[in-house]
C-alpha positions as CSV (number, residue, x, y, z in Angstrom):
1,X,-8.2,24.2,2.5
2,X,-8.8,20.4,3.2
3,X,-11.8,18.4,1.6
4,X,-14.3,17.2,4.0
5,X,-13.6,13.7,4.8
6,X,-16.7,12.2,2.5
7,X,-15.8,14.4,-0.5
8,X,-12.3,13.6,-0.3
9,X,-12.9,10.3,-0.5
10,X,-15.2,10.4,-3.2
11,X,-12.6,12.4,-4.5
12,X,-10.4,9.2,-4.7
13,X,-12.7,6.7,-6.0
14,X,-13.3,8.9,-8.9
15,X,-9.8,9.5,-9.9
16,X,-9.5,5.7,-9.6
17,X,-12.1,4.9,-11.8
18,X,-10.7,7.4,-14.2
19,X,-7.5,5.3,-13.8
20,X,-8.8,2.1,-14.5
21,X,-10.2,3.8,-17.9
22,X,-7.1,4.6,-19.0
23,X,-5.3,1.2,-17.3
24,X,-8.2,-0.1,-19.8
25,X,-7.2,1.5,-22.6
26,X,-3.7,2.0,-22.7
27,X,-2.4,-1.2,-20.8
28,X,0.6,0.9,-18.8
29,X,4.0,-0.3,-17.2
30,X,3.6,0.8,-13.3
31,X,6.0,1.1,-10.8
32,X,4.6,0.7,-7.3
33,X,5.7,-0.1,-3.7
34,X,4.2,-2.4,-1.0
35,X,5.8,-2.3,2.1
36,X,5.2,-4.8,5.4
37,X,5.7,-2.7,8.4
38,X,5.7,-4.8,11.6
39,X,5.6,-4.3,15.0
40,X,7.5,-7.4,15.9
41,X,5.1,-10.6,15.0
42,X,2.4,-8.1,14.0
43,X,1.9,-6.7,10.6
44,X,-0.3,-3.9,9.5
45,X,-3.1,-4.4,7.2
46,X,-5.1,-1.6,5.6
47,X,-8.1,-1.0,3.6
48,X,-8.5,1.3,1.0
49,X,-11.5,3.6,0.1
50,X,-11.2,3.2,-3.4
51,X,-10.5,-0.1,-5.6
52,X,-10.2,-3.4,-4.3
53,X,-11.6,-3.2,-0.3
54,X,-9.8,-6.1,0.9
55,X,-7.2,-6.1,3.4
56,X,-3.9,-5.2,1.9
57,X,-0.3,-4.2,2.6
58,X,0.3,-0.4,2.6
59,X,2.1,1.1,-0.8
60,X,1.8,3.5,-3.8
61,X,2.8,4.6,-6.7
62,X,6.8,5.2,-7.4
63,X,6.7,9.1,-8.9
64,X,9.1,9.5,-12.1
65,X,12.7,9.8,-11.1
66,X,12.1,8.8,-7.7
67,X,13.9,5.7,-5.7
68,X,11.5,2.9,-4.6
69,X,12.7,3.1,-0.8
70,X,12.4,6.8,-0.8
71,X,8.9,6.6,-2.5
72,X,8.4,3.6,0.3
73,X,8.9,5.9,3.0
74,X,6.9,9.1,1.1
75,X,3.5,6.8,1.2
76,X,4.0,5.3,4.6
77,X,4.1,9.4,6.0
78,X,1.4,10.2,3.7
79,X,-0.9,7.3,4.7
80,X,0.1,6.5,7.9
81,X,2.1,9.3,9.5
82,X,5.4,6.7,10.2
83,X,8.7,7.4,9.5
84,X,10.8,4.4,8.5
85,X,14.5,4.9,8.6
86,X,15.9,1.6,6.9
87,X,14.0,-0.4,5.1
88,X,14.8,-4.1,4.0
89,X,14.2,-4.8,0.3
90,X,12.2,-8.1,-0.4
91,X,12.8,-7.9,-3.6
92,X,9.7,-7.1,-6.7
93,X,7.0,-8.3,-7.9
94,X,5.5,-8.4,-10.8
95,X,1.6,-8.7,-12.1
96,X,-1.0,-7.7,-14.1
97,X,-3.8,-5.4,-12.0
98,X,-6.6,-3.8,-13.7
99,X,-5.6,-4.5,-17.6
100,X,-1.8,-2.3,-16.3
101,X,1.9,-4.2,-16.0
102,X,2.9,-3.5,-12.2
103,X,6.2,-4.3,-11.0
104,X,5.9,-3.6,-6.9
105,X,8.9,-2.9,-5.2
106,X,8.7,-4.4,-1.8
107,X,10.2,-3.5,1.4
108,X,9.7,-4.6,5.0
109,X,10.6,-2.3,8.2
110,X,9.8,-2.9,12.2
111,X,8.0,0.4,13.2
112,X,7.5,-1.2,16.7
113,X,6.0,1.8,19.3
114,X,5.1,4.3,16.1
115,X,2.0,6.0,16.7
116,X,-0.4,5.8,13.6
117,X,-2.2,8.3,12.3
118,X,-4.1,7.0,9.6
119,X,-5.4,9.3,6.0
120,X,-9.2,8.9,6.3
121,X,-9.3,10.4,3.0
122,X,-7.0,7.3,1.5
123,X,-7.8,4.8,4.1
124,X,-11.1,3.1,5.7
125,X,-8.9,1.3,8.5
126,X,-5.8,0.4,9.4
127,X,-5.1,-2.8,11.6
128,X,-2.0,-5.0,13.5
129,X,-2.8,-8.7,12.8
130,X,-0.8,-11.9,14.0
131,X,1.2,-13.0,11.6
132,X,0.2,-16.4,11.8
133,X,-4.0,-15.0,12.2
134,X,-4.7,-12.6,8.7
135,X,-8.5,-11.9,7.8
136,X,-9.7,-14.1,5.1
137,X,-10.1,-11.1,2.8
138,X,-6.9,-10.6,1.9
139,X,-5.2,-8.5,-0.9
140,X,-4.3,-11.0,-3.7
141,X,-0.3,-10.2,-2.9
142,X,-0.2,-9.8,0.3
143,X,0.1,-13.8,1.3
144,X,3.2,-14.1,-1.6
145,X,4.8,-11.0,-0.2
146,X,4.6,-11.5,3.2
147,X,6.6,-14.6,1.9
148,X,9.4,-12.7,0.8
149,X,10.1,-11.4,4.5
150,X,10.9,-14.8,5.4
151,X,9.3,-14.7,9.0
């Protein structure tokens, strides 16, 4: 049975609030992705409902054992219904969020013509943006990333 959309949500910012406790605490190393999907000179932006609201490139957490690509395609199906076939690796990068050590593996893919089907539960909106023409509220990686796709 699926959570109603406001639960599950709520769902999430309490779990994250939990994991900032511990982030507090114990001062974890994290392995994450963040991947730039485009659609030729657009890239997609999303906003969370939990943590930091701002405008942000689309990742997760990298499960125990598992590959960075193959947790980069997992989260992009999860969060956005897209399947990515090849990805391009930009490389990591590597930062201190909310007292824990992340090292983000990023990727970039063209998912031009994918229909999107966005997790309201995970997600308050999703949103193609000109390249050159971002929203000022921007993720605090998401400029230096984007930089690492070279276009």
């Amino acid at each position: 049975m699926k959570l109603p959309v406001p639960l599950c949500r709520a769902a999430y910012r309490s779990a994250y609030a939990g994991m900032r406790a511990y982030w507090f605490v114990f001062r974890p190393d994290v392995i994450g992705v963040k991947c730039v999907l485009t659609d030729g000179e657009q890239v997609l932006l999303v906003r969370h409902t939990y943590g930091h609201r701002e405008w942000d490139l689309p990742g997760g957490a990298v499960r125990r054992g598992e590959d960075p690509a193959v947790a980069a395609s997992r989260e992009m199906h999860e969060e956005l219904g897209v399947a990515v076939a090849a990805w391009r690796s930009l490389g990591e990068v590597r930062a201190r969020i909310d007292h824990r050590r992340d090292n983000m593996h990023c990727f970039q893919a063209d998912i031009g013509g994918q229909r999107i089907a966005m997790d309201p539960c995970e997600l308050a909106a999703v949103r193609w943006f000109p390249r050159r023409e971002l929203p000022d509220r921007l993720g605090r990686f998401v400029t230096r990333i984007l930089a690492l796709s070279g276009q």
